[in-house]
C-alpha positions as MATLAB code, in Angstrom:
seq = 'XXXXXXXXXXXXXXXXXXXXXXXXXXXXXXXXXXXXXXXXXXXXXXXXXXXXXXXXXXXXXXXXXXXXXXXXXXXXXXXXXXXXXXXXXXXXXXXXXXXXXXXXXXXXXXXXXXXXXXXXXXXXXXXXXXXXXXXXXXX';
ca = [
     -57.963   16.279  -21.887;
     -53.991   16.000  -21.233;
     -52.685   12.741  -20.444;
     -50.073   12.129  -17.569;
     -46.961   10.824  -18.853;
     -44.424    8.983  -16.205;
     -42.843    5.321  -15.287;
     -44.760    2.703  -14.321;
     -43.311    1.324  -10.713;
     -41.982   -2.050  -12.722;
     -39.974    0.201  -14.877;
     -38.274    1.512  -11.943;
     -37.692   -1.094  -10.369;
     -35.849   -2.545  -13.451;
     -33.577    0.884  -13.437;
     -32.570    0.499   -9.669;
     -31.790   -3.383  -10.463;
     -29.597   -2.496  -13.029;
     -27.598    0.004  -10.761;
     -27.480   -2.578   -8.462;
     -26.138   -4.720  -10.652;
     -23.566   -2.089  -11.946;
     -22.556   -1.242   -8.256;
     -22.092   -4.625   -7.311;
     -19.703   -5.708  -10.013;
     -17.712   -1.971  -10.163;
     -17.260   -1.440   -6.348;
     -14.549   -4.620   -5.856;
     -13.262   -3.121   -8.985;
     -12.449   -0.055   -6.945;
     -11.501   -1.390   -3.533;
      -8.345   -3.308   -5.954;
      -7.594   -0.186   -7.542;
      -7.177    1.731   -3.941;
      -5.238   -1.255   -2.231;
      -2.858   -0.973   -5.094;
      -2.894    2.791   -4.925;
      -1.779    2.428   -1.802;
       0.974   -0.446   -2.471;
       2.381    1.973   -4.765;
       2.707    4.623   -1.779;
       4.376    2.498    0.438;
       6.759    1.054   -2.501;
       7.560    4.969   -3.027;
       8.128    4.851    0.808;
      10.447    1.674    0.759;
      12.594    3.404   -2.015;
      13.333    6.787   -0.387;
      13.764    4.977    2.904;
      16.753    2.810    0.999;
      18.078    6.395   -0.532;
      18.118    7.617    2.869;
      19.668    4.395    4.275;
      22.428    4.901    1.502;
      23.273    8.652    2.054;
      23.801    7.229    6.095;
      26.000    4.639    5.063;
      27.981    7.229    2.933;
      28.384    9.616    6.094;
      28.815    6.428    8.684;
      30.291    3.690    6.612;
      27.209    1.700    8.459;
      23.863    0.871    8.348;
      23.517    0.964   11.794;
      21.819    3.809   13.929;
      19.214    4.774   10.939;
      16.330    2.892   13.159;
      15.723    3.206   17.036;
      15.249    0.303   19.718;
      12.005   -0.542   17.642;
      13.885   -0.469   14.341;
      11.808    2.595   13.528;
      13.465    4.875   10.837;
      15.198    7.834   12.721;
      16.209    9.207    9.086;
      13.302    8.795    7.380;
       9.517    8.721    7.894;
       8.030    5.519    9.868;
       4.462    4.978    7.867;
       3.164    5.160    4.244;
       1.695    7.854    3.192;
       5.180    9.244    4.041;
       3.286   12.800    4.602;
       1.084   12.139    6.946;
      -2.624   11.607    7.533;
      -4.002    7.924    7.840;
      -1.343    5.061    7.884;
      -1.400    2.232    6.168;
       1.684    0.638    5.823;
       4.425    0.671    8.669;
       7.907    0.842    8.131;
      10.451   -0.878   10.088;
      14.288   -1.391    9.750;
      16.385   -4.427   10.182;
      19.968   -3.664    9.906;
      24.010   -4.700   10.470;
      27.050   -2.677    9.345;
      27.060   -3.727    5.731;
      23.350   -5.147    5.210;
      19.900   -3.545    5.567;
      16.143   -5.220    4.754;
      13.280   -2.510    4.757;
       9.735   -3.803    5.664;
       6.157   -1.709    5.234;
       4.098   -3.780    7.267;
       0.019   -3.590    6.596;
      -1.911   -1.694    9.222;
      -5.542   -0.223    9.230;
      -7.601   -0.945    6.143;
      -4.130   -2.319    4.197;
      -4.365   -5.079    6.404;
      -6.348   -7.498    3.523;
      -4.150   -6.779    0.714;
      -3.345   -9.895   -1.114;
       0.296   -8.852   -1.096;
       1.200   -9.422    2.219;
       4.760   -7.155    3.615;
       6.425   -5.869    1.240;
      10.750   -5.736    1.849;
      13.059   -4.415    0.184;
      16.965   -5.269    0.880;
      20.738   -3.452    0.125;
      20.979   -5.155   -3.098;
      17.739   -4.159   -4.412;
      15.635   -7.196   -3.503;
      12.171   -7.020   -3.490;
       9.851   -9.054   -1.827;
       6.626   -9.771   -0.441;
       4.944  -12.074    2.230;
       1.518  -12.853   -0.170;
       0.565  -15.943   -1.068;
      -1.025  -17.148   -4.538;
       0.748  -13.879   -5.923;
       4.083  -13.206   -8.126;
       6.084  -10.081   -7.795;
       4.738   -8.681  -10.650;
       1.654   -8.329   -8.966;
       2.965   -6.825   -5.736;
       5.622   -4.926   -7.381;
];
């Protein structure tokens, strides 16, 4: 007579627990990694935005007239992913003859990142809106 070999239902139940458990503590572990994915894209964004801002300076001798009325980018792209498809970071321009500050602004499922706006200014200045954060953590 063959015997049936399988799991018993407790032994189951102990696997799906553990995967459980597993999920639960991987999947925040995740949603971090893709926020800062994304951070990264609209840091990218910030930086060719100020390259572009500088090549217009060098045919204007101003900032002025990269943004329209909105202070929009006219020179460059106006969201992160600078490409295309699903924004989630908005970029904006706030600029006088000699000065510029660049700000990606959170939108869509960005809007919870701990980091807050990022900016970026003429000189180089980075910054960020975040609180209970340095800017080694945001850039």
């Amino acid at each position: 007579m063959k015997t049936q070999k399988a799991f018993t239902l407790i032994e189951l139940m102990i696997a799906v627990a553990v995967i459980g458990i597993l999920a639960g503590i991987a999947y925040p572990s995740y949603q971090d990694s893709v926020m800062k994915s994304r951070r990264r894209d609209a840091q990218g964004a910030l930086l060719g935005l100020a390259n572009a801002m500088e090549r217009h300076f060098t045919e204007t001798n101003s900032y002025l007239g990269a943004a329209d009325a909105d202070d929009k980018p006219t020179i460059y792209a106006t969201q992160s992913p600078v490409d295309g498809g699903t924004a989630y970071y908005n970029l904006t321009i706030t600029a006088t003859d000699t000065t510029f500050t660049l700000q990606a602004t959170r939108t869509g499922a960005q809007s919870g990142d701990k980091c807050g706006e990022l900016t970026l200014t003429n000189t180089g200045a980075r910054g960020y809106t975040g609180t209970g954060v340095t800017t080694t953590d945001c850039w």
